[in-house]
C-alpha positions as CSV (number, residue, x, y, z in Angstrom):
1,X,30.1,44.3,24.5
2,X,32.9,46.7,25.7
3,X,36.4,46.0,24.2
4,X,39.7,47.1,26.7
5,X,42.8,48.3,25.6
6,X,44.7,48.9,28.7
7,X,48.2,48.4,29.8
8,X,49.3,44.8,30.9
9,X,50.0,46.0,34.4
10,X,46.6,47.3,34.6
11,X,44.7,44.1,33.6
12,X,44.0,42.7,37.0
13,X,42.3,46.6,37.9
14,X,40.2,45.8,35.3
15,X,39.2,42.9,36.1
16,X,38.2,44.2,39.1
17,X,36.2,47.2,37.7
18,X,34.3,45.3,35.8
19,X,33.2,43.0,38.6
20,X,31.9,45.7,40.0
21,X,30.2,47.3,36.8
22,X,29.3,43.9,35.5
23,X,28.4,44.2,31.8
24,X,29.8,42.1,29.3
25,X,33.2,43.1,28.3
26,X,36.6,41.6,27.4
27,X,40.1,42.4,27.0
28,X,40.8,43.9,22.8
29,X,41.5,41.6,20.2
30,X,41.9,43.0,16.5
31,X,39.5,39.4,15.3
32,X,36.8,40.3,18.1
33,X,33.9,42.9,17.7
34,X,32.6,44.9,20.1
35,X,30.3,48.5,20.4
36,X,32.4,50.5,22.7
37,X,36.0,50.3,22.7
38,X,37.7,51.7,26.1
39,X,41.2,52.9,25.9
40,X,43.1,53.7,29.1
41,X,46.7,55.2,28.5
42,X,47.3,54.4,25.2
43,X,46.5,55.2,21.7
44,X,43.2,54.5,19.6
45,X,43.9,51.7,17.6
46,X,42.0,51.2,14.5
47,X,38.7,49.7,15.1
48,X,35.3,48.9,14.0
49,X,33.0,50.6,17.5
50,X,30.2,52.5,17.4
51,X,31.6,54.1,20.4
52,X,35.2,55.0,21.4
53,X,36.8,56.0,24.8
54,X,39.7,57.2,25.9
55,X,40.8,57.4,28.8
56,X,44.5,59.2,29.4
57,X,45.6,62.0,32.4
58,X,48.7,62.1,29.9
59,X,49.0,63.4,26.0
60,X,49.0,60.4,23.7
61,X,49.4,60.8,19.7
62,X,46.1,61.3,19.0
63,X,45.6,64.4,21.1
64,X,47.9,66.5,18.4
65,X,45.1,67.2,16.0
66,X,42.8,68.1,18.8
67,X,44.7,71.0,20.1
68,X,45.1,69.6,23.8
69,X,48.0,70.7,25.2
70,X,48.1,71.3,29.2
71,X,49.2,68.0,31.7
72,X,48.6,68.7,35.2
73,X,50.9,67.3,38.1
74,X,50.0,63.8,39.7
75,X,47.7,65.6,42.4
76,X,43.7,65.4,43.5
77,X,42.1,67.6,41.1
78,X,38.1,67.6,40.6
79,X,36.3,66.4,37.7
80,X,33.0,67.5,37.2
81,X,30.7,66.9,34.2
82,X,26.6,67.0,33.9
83,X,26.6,68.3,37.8
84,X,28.9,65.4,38.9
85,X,31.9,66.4,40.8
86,X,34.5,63.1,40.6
87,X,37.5,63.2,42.9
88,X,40.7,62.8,40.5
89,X,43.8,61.3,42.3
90,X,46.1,60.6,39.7
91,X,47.4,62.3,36.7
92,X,45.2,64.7,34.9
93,X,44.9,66.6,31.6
94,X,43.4,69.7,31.4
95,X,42.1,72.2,29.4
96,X,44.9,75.6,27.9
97,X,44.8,77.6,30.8
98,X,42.2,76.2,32.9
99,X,41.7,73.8,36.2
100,X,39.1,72.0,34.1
101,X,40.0,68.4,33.5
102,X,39.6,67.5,30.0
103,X,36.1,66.1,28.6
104,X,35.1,66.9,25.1
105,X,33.2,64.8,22.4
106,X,34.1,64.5,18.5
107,X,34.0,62.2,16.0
108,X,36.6,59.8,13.7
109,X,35.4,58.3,10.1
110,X,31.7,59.4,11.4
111,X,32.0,57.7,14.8
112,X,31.9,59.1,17.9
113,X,35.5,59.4,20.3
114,X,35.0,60.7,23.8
115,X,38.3,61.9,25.4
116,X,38.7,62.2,28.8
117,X,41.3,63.9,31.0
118,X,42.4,60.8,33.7
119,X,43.1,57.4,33.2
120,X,40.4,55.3,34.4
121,X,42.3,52.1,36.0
122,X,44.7,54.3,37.6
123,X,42.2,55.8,40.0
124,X,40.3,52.7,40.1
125,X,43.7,51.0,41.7
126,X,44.3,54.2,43.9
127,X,40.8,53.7,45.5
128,X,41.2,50.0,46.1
129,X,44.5,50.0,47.1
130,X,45.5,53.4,48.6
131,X,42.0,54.6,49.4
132,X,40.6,58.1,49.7
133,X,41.4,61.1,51.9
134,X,38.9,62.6,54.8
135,X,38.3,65.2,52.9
136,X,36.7,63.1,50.1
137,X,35.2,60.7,52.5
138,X,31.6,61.6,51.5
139,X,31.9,60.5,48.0
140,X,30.9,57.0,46.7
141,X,34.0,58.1,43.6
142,X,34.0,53.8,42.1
143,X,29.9,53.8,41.7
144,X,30.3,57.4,39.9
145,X,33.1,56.1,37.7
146,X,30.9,53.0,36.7
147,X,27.5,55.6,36.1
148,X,30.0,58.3,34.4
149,X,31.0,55.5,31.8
150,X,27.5,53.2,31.7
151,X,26.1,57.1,31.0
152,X,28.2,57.7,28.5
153,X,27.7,54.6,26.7
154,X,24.1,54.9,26.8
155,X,24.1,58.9,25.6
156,X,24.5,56.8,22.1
157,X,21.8,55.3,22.3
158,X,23.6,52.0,22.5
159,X,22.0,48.4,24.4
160,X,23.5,47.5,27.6
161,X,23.3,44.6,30.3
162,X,24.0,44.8,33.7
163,X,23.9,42.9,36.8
164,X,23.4,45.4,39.4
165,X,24.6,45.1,42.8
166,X,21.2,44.9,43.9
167,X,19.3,41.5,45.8
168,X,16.3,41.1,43.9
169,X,13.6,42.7,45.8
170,X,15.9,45.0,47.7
171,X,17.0,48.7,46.9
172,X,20.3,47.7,48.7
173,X,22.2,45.7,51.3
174,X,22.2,46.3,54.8
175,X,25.3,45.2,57.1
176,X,25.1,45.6,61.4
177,X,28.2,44.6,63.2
178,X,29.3,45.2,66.6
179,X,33.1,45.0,67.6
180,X,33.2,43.7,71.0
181,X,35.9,46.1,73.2
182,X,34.8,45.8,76.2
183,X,31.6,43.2,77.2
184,X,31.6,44.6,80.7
185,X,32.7,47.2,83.4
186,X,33.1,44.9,85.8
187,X,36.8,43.9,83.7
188,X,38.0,47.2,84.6
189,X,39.0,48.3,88.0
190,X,40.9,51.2,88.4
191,X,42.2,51.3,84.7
192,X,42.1,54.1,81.7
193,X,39.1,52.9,80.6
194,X,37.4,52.8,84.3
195,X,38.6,56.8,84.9
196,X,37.6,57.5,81.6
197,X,34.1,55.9,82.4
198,X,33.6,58.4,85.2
199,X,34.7,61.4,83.8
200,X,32.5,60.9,80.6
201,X,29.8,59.9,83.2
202,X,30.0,63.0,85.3
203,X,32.2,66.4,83.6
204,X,31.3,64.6,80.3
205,X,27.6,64.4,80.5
206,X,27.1,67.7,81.7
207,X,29.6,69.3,78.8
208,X,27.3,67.3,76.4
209,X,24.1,68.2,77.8
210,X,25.4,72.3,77.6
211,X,26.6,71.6,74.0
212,X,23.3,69.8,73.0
213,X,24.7,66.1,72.5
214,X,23.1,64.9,75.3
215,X,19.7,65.5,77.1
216,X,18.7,66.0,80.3
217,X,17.4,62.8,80.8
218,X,21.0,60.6,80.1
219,X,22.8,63.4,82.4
220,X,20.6,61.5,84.7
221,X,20.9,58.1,83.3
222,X,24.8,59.1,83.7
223,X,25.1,60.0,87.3
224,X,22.7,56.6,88.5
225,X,25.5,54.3,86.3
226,X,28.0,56.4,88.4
227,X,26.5,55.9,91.9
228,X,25.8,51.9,90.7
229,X,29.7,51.6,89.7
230,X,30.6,50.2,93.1
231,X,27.6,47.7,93.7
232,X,28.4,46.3,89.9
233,X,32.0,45.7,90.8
234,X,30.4,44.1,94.1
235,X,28.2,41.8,92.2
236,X,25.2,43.1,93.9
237,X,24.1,45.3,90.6
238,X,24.0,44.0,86.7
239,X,27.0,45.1,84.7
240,X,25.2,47.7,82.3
241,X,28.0,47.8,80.1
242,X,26.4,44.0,78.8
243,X,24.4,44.5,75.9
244,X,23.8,42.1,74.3
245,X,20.5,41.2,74.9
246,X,19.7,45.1,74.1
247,X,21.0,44.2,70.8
248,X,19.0,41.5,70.5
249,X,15.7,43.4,71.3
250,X,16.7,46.8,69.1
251,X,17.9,44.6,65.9
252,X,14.2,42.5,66.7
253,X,15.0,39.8,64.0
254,X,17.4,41.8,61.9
255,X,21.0,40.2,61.1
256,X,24.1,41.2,62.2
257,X,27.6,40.3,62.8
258,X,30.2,40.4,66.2
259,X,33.5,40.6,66.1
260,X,35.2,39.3,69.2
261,X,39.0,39.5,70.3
262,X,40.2,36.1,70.8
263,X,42.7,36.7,73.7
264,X,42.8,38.4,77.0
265,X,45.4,41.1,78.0
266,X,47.4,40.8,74.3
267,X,47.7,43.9,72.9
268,X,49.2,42.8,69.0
269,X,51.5,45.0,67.6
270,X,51.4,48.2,65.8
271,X,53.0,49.2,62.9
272,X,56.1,50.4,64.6
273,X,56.5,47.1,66.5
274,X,55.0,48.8,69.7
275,X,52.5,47.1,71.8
276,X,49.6,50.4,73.0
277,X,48.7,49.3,75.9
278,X,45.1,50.6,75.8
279,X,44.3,48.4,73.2
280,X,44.4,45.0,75.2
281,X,41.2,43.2,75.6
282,X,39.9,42.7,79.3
283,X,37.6,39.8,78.4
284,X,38.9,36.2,77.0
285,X,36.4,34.9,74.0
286,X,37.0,31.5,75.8
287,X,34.8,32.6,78.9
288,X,32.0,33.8,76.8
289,X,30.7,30.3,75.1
290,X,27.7,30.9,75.8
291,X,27.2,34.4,74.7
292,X,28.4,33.6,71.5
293,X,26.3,30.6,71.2
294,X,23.1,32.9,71.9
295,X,24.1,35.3,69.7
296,X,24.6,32.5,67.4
297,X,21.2,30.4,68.0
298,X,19.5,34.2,67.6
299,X,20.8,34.6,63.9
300,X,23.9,36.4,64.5
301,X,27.4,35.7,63.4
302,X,30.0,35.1,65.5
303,X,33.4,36.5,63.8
304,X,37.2,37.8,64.7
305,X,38.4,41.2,65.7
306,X,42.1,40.1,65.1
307,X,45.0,41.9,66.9
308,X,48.0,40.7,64.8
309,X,46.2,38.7,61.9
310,X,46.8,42.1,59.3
311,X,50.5,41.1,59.7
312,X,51.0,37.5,60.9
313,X,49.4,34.6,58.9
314,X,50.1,32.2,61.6
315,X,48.6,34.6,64.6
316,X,45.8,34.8,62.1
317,X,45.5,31.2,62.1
318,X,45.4,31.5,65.5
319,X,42.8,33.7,65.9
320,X,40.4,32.6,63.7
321,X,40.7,28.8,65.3
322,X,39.9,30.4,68.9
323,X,37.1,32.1,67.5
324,X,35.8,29.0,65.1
325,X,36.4,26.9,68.1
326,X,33.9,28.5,70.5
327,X,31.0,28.2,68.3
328,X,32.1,24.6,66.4
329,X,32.3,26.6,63.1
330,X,34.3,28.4,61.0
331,X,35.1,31.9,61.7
332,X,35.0,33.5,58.2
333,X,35.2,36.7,58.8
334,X,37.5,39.3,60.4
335,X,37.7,43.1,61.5
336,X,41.0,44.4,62.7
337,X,40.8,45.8,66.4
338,X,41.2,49.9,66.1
339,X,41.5,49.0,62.0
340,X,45.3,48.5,62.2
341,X,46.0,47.0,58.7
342,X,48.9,47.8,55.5
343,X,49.2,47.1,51.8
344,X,50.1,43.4,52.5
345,X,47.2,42.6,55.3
346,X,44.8,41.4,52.6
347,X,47.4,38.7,51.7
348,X,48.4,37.6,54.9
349,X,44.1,37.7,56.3
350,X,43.5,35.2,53.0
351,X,47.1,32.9,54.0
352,X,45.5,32.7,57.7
353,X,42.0,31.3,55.8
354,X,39.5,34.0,56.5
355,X,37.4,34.8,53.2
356,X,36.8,37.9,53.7
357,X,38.0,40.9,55.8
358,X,35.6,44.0,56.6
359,X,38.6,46.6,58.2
360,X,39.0,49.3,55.4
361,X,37.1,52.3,56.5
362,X,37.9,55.6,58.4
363,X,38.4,55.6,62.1
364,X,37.7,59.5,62.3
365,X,34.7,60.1,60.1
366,X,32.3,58.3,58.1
367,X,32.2,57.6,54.1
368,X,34.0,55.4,51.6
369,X,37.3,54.9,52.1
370,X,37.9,52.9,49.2
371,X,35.3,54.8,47.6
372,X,32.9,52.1,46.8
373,X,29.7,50.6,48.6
374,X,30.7,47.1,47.0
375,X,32.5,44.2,48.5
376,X,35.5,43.9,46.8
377,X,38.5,41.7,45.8
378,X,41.6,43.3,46.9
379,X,44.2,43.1,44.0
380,X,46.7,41.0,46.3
381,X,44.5,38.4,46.7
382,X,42.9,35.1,44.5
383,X,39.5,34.6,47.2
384,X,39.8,36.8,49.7
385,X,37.1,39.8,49.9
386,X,36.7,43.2,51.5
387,X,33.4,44.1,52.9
388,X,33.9,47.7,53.4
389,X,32.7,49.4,56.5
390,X,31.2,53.1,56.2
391,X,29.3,53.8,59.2
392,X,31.0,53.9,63.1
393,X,29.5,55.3,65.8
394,X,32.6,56.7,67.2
395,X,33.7,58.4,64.0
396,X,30.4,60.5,64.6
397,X,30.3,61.2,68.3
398,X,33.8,61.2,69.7
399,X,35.4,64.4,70.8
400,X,38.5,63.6,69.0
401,X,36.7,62.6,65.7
402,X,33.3,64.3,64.1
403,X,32.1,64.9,67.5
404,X,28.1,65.4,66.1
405,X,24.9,66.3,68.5
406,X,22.5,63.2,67.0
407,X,21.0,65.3,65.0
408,X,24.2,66.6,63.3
409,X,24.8,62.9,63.0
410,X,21.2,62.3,61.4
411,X,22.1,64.7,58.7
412,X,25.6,63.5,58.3
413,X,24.7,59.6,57.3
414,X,21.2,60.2,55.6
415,X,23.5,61.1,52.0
416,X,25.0,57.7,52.6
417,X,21.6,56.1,52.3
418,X,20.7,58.3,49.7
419,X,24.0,56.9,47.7
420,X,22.7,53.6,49.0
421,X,19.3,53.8,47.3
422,X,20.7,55.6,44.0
423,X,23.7,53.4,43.5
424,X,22.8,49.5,45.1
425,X,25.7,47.9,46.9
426,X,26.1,47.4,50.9
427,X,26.1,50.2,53.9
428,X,28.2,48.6,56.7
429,X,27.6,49.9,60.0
430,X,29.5,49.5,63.0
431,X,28.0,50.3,66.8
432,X,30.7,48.8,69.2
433,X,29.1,46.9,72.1
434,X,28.7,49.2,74.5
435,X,27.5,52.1,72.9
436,X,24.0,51.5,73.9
437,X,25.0,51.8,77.6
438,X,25.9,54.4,80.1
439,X,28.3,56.6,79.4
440,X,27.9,56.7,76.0
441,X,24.0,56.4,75.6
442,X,24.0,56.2,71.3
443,X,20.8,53.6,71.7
444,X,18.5,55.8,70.5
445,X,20.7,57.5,67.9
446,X,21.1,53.3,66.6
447,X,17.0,52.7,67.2
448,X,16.0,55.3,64.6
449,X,19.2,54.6,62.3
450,X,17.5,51.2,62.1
451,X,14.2,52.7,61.4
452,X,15.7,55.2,58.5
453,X,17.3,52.2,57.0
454,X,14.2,49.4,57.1
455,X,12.2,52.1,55.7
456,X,13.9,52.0,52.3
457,X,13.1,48.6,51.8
458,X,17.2,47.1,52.0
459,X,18.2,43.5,52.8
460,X,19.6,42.7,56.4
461,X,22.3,40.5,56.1
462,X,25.4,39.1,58.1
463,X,29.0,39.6,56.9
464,X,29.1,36.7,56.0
465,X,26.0,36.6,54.1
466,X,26.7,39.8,52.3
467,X,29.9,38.6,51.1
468,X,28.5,35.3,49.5
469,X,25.8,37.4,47.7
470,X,28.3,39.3,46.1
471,X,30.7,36.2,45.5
472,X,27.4,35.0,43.7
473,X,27.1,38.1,41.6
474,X,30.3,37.5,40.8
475,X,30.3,34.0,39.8
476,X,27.9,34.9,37.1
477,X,29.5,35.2,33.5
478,X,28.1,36.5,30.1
479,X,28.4,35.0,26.6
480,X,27.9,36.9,23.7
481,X,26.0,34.7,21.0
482,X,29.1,34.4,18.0
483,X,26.6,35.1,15.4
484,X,24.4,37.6,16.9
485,X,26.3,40.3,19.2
486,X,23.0,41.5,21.0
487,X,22.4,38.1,22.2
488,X,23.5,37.7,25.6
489,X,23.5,34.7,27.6
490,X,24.1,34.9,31.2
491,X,25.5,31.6,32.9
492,X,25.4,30.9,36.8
493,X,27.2,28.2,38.2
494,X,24.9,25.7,40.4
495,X,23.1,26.8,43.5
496,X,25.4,26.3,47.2
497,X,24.3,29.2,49.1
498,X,20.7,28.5,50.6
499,X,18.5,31.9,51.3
500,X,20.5,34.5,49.3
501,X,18.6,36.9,47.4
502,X,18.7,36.5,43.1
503,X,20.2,38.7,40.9
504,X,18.7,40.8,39.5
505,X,19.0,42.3,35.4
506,X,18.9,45.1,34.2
507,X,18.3,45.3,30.2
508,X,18.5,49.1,28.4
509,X,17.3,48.8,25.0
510,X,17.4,51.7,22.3
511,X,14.1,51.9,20.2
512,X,12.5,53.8,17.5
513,X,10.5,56.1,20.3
514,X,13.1,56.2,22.8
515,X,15.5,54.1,25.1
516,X,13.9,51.3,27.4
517,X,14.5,50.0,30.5
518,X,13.3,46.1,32.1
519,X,14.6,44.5,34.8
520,X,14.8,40.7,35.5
521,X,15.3,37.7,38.0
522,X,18.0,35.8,37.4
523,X,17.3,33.0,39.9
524,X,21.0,30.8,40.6
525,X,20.3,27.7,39.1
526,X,18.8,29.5,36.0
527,X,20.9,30.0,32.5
528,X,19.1,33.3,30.5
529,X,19.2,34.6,27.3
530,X,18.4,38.1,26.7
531,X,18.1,40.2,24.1
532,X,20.2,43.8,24.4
């Protein structure tokens, strides 16, 4: 059991953290036992743990007898311990006379005290709200905060359960989705996106080809969309911009999601009350029934790429009822159209009904913008989740963002399967619905993405899906037996979501020849005790 001392303001962070390292813990009460006892920001009070942490980026009291003296400004510094480098966004403390943020070990009445230069919660709430800069994109900085501390507890040799972020069976979640921008050429005649069609098609193509982004063979592909442009607007040729039955074929069973835009022509507004033209849909969700129906009757799910629901409750409302209308279902689920969302968006998305919201990522590269491959509850919210998105395909091969050759973008997303495999939790990708098509051509780039991922054995889920497997997870609680601390029972709440994977537990046990390590299924009607 891990006790907390933290600062009232911080509690609902905490919270949070530990829904995302979820081990039994609770909040520290003088009458109330517990092996590790985590301090963040304030002073070691005294306590009965086999383990204490602390946690601080400022000097507290009981720093005087340690000779640590140096606070660094509120600035990112760069943590590194046991060949872990940890992006630090907060305050730090650091060691006389070097960048070096504090870590050192020692002991109080024969126990051990770890002190550590940054306080934990406070970065923790800069991740989930603020997020991460570009430059730090790459790094999964909440699951290395959870395996910094679980690794530190477990360097003394103490017991620990865990419910990993893992499906049972599964190394990890996968999560397609597809915003829908476009569904068709045919929608634009003699419009930006029409001129910007044939440039890409023609100049484009062959600057790509010279560079290396693009072969020989889609030059080609290129130039016959180009010729065809005038018979498609004629209705004598398909509209190769329609993909969806592509989709169908490439994902060959696997799930995925669809955001659609609910209304023709409306662009929303930005954040400075404008309305950017070039955002405005040329397709009306209400004239695609039946697409989304297929889609639907396929597996997919059908969900909202909102234009003003990140600051308009009622728009929301709006949205999501077009949406939820088209299919006879709710719409749970929305995506912001070009990401536009604030501090208060989560709020506003959970007042308009949606239960989760999958927007926070980067526009212009790929990684973890809120530093975490977990679906999350924003701290403004009470059901609301955030099912963040790591992967776009235009963050890797626009001109105006990354701007990779595919095999540039190979290397660039295989470390965030790696992290995938190493640390659990959900990799979101999003390939917008035309990619597969002429001009851009990124089918083939998605085909073996597909093949990299199923390959390391993850789950294919919906949005939707993915959400209420973590919404599971977190409906799971843990009881330490009164009379025996290293009894744990973990309770789950009846059964309601049909076809989810289990749980899964993970059990580390010291011993007399060394530490061990057992999983187990924790099915979610089941109630199990364990022994830590």
């Amino acid at each position: 059991m891990i006790s907390v001392l933290a600062r009232e303001a911080d509690h609902p962070v905490v919270r949070e953290f530990f829904e995302l390292f979820k081990t039994p813990w609770r909040f520290h009460a003088l009458d109330a036992p517990a092996q590790v006892l985590l301090c963040a920001g304030l002073d070691v009070p005294a306590n009965h743990a086999a383990l204490v942490i602390v946690f601080a980026g400022e000097l507290i009291a009981s720093d005087v007898s340690t000779g640590i003296r140096s606070e660094a400004p509120a600035e990112p510094g760069l943590f590194k311990h046991n060949g872990v480098e940890l992006p630090v966004y907060g305050r730090r403390l650091v060691e006389n006379a070097s960048p070096q943020i504090v870590f050192r070990r020692g002991e109080t009445d024969g126990r051990p005290v770890v002190r550590v230069g940054f306080d934990l919660f406070a970065e923790v709430r800069h991740l989930l709200v603020t997020g991460q800069p570009a430059e730090h994109a790459a790094s999964p900085t909440l699951e290395r905060h959870v395996a910094f501390l679980r690794g530190l507890i477990l360097s003394q040799a103490l017991p620990l359960v865990e419910i990993p972020p893992r499906p049972a069976g599964h190394e990890f979640i996968v999560c397609l989705t597809h915003d829908v921008d476009h569904v068709g050429i045919r929608n634009h005649k003699f419009d930006h996106t029409m001129f910007g069609f044939l440039y890409r098609g023609t100049i484009g193509s062959v600057l790509d080809v010279l560079s290396g982004k693009k072969t020989p063979g889609q030059l080609v592909k290129n130039f016959f969309a180009v010729l065809r442009l005038p018979l498609v607007h004629l209705g004598l040729a398909g509209d190769f911009w329609y993909q969806f039955d592509h989709y169908l074929a490439l994902e060959n069973g696997r799930a995925s999601t669809f955001f659609f835009i609910p209304k023709k022509g409306e662009t929303g507004l930005d954040a400075g009350g404008r309305r950017p033209s070039k955002r405005a849909a040329s397709y009306d969700a209400a004239d695609l029934r039946d697409i989304l129906r297929r889609l639907q009757v396929a597996g997919k799910e059908i969900a909202v790429h909102g234009l003003d629901a990140w600051r308009d409750a009622v728009a929301g409302r709006d949205e999501r009822a077009r949406i939820g209308g088209l299919v006879d279902t709710d719409a749970p689920g929305v995506r912001m159209h070009w990401l536009y969302f604030d501090a208060n968006a989560p709020a506003r998305l959970e007042a308009a009904g949606f239960s989760y919201d999958s927007t926070v990522g980067y526009n212009h590269t790929v990684g973890y913008r809120a530093g975490t491959s977990q679906v999350f509850k924003p701290l403004a919210t009470q059901n609301l989740l955030e099912l963040p998105m790591h992967i776009m395909d235009t963050a890797l091969f626009y001109p105006s963002y990354l701007n990779l050759s595919p095999r540039q973008a190979d290397v660039t997303v295989l470390p965030l399967i790696e992290n995938s495999v190493c640390f659990g939790g959900v990799l979101t990708v999003n390939w917008h619905d035309r990619s597969l098509a002429p001009e851009r051509l990124w089918d083939n780039f998605y085909s073996h993405l597909l093949e990299r991922l199923s390959a390391r054995n993850p789950w294919f889920a919906t949005a939707a899906q993915t959400v209420a497997w973590f919404r599971r997870r977190r409906s799971a609680t843990f009881e330490v037996d009164a009379t025996d601390e290293n009894r744990v029972k973990i309770k789950m709440p009846a059964a309601s979501d049909a076809g989810l994977p289990p749980l899964r537990v993970s059990i580390f046990q010291p011993g007399k020849t060394g530490a061990t390590f057992s999983e187990q299924t924790v099915r979610h009607e089941c109630e199990t005790c364990l022994a830590a």
